[in-house]
KEGU-782468 format. One record per residue (C-alpha): residue number from 1; chain; x, y, z. Coordinates in Angstrom, 3 decimals. Layout:
residues N
R num chaine       c1       c2       c3
R NUM      A        X        Y        Z
...
***
This chain:
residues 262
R num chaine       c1       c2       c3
R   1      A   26.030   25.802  -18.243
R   2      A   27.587   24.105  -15.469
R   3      A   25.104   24.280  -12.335
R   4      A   26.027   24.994   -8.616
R   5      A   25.508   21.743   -6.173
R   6      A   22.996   21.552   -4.514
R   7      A   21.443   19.746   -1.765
R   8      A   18.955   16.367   -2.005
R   9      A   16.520   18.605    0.017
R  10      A   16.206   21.491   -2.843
R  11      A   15.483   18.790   -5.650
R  12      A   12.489   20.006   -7.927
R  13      A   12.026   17.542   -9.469
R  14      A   12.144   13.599   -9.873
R  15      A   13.964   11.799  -13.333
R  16      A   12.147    8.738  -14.700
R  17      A   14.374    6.710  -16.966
R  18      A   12.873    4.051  -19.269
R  19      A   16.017    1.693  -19.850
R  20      A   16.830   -1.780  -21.156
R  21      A   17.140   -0.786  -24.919
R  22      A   19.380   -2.250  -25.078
R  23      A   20.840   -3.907  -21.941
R  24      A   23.567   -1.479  -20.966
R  25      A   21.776    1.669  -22.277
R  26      A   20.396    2.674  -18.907
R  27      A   23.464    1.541  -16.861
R  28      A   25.740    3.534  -19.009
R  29      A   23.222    7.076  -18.419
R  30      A   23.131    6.280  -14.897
R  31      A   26.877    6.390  -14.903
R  32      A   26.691    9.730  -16.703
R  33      A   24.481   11.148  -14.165
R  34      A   26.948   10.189  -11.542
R  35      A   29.611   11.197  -13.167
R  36      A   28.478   14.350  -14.037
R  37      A   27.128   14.956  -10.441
R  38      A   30.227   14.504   -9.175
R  39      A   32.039   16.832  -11.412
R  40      A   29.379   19.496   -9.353
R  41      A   30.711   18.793   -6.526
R  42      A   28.849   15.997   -5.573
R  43      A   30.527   13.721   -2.669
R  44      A   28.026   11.525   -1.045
R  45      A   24.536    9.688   -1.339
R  46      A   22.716   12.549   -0.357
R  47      A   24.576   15.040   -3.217
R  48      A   22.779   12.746   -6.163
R  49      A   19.219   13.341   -7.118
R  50      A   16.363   10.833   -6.402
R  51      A   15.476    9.031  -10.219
R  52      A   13.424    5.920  -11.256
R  53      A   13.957    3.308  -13.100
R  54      A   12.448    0.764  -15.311
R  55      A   14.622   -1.611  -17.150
R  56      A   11.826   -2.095  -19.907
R  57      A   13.337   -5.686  -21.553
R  58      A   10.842   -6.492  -23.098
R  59      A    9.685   -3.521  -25.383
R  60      A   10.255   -4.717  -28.768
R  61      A   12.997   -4.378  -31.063
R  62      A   12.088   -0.510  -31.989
R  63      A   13.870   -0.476  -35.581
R  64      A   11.938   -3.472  -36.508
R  65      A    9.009   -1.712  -35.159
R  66      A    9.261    1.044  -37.326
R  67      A    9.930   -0.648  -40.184
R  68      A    6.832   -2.898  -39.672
R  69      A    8.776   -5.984  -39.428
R  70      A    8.574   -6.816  -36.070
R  71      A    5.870   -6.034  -33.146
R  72      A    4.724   -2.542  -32.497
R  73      A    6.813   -0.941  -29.877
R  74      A    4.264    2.159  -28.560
R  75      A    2.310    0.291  -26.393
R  76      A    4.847   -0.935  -24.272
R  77      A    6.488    2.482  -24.154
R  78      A    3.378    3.969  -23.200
R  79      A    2.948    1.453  -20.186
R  80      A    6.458    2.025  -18.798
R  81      A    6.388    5.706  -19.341
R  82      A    2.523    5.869  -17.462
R  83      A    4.277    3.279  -14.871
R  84      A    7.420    6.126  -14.086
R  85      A    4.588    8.763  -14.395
R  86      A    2.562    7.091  -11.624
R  87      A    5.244    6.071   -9.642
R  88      A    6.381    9.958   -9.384
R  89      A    8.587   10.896  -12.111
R  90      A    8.098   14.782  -13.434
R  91      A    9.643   14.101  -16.766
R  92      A   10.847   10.979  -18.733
R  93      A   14.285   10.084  -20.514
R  94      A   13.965    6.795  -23.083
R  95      A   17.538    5.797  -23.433
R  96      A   17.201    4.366  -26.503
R  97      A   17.463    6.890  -30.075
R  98      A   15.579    4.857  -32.279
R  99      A   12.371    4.354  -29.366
R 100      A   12.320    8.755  -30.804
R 101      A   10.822    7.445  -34.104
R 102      A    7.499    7.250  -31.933
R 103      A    8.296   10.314  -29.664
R 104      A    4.874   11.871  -30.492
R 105      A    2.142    8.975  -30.418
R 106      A    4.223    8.004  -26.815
R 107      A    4.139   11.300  -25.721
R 108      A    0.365   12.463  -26.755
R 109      A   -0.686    9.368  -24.034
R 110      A    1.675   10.551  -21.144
R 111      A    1.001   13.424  -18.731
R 112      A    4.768   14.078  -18.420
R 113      A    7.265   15.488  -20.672
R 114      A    9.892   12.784  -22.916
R 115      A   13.029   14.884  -23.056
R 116      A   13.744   14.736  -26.342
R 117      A   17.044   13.324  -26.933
R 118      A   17.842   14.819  -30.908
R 119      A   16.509   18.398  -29.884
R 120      A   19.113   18.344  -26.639
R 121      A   22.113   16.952  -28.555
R 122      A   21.569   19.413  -31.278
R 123      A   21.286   22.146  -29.268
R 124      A   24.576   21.264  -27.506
R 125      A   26.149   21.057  -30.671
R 126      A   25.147   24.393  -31.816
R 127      A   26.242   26.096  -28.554
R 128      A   29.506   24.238  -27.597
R 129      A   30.573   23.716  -31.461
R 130      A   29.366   27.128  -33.117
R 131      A   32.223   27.134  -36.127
R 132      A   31.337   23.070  -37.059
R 133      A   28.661   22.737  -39.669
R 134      A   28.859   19.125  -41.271
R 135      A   27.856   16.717  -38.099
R 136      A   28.027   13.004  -38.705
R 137      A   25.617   10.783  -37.816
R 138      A   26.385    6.964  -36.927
R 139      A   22.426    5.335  -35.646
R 140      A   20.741    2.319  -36.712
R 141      A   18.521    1.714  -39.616
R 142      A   15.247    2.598  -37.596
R 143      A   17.082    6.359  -36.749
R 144      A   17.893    7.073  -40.134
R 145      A   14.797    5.925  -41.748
R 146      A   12.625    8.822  -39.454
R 147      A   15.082   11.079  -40.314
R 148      A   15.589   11.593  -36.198
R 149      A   19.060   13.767  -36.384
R 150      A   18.724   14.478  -39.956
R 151      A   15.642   16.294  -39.433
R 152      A   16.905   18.040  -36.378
R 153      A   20.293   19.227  -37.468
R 154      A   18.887   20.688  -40.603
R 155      A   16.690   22.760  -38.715
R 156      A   19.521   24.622  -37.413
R 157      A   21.011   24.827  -39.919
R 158      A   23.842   22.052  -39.581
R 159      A   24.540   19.540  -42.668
R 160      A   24.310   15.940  -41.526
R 161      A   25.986   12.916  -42.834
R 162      A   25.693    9.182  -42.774
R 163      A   25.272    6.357  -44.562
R 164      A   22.499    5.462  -46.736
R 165      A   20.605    2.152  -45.665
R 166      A   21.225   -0.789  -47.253
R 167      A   24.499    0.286  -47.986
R 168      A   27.682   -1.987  -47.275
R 169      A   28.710    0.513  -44.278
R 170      A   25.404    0.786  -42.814
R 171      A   25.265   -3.251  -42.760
R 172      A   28.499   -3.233  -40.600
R 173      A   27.217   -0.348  -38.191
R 174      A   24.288   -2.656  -37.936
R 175      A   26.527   -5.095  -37.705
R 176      A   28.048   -3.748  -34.874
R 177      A   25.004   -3.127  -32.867
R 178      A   23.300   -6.452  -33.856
R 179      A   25.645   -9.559  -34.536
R 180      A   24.147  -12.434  -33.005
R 181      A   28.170  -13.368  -32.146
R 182      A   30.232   -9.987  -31.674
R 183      A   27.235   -7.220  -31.765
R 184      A   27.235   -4.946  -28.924
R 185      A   24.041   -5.921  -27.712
R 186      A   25.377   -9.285  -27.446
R 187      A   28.805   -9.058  -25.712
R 188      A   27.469   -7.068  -22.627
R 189      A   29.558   -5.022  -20.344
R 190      A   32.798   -5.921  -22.810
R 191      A   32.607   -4.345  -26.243
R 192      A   34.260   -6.919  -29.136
R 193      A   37.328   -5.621  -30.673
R 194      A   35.374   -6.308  -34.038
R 195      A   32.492   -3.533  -33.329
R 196      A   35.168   -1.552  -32.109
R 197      A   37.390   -1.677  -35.186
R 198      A   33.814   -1.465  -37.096
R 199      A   32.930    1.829  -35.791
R 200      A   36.441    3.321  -35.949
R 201      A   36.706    2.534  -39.755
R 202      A   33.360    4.062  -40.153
R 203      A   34.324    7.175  -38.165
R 204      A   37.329    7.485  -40.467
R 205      A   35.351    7.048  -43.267
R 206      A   32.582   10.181  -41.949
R 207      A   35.969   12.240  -41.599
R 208      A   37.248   11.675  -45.687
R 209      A   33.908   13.034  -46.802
R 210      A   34.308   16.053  -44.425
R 211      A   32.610   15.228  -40.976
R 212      A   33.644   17.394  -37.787
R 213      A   32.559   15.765  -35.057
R 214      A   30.362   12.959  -35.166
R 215      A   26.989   12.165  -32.809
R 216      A   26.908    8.491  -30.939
R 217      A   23.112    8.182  -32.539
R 218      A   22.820    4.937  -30.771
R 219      A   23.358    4.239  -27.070
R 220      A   24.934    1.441  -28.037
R 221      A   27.208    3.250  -30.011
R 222      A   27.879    5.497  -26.804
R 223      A   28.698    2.390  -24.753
R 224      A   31.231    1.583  -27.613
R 225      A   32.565    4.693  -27.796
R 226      A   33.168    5.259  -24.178
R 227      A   35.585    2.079  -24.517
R 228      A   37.605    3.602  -27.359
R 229      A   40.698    5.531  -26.441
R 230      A   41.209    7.833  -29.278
R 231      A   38.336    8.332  -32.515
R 232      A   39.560    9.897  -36.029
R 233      A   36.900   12.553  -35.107
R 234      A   35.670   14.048  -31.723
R 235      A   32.621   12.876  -30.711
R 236      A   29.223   13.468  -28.881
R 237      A   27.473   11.297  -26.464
R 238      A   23.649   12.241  -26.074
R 239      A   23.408   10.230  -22.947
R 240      A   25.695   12.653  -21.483
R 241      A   24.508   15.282  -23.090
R 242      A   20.932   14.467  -21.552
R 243      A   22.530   13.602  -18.337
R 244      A   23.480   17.356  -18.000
R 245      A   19.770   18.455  -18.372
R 246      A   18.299   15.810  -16.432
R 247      A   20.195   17.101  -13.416
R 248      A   19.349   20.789  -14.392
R 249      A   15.902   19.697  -14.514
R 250      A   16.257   17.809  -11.459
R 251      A   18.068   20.502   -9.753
R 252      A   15.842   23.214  -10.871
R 253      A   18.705   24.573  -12.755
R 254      A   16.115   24.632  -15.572
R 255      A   12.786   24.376  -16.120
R 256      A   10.107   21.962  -17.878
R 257      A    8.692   21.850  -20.708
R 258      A   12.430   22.831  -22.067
R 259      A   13.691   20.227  -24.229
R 260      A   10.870   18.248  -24.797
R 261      A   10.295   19.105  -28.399
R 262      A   11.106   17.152  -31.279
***
């Protein structure tokens, strides 16, 4: 559903966006939500919504978190979330996948909805890609081991497929995301041609076992995707995805609690 323009003065309701995981996670949604405003019809300052921001650095590394190798990532996602909530945000978007694998301890301690990134994307799959039925899924270790899009497509009734962990393609995906030298997270604004070739090979490789379309389960996966010009399968962004429903929401176009369930 595309929504109607409207006005600064008829916003309902004020985005909080919990960002820095990693760096260009929340740049890259805030360029959504631009871009997607302007495709409404949006032409000046006053045509975009009001949102806030916190570029939450230093929230631990969330896969490590889940796998109880690393520090425990809730109660810093708590403190930003409670710090949008006070601040004046009506509902709260965590652009990071893997941060879902705590979606309900987070959200039982915050008086505002988490939009809940797998329930939105799957949703938009269903209605905008009725006929497909065998959804990839490229997402780090952390994503995989809660079962985050796994769980979700199967509910519908979708088939999803990926890469066992531990396996030699799941170490390059991580690979991709991680390398201290050519990872996404390290290069910044410029994706390496390695992650790029990476993530193309292991597209190609989802498509030979019988993948439709396959889901950017990582937002650094969506930055790197966004760079490519062509992929061996179409793909689906759930920053833009969420983008759309953030500015419903914001818009009143729709109406909370909608997509805040896991």
């Amino acid at each position: 559903m595309t929504a109607p323009l409207l006005s600064q003065n008829q916003q309902v309701a004020v985005p909080g966006i919990l960002g820095g995981l990693g760096p260009m996670a929340h740049v890259q949604f805030e360029q959504r939500l631009i871009q997607r405003n302007v495709s409404r019809g949006a032409t000046g300052d006053q045509d975009h919504p009001v949102w806030l921001l916190v570029n939450g650095t230093t929230i631990p590394n969330r896969t490590a978190s889940l796998q109880g190798t690393g520090p425990d990532c809730v109660p810093d996602l708590v403190r930003y979330g409670q710090l949008l909530e006070r601040a004046g945000a009506n509902f709260l978007i965590v652009t990071c996948n893997t941060a879902h694998g705590v979606y309900d301890q987070v959200q039982a301690q915050l008086g505002i909805p988490w939009i809940h990134l797998m329930a939105c994307t799957t949703s938009y799959i269903r209605q905008t890609h009725p006929r497909m039925q065998r959804i990839g899924v490229l997402a780090t270790d952390g994503t995989l081991q809660c079962g985050l899009y796994s769980r979700s497509l199967s509910q519908v009734g979708l088939i999803p497929m990926g890469f066992e962990q531990q396996s030699p393609w799941q170490d390059l995906v991580m690979q991709s995301i991680y390398h201290p030298d050519w990872g996404i997270k390290t290069t910044g604004t410029q994706v390496s041609t390695k992650a790029l070739t990476v993530l193309e090979q292991a597209t190609s490789w989802l498509k030979t076992q019988g993948a439709e379309v396959v889901i950017a389960g990582c937002t650094e996966l969506s930055v790197a995707f966004a760079q490519m010009p062509s992929l061996p399968l179409p793909w689906v962004d759930p920053l833009e995805v969420v983008a759309d429903i953030t500015l419903d929401l914001a818009w009143g176009v729709r109406s909370l609690p909608l997509w805040q369930a896991a």
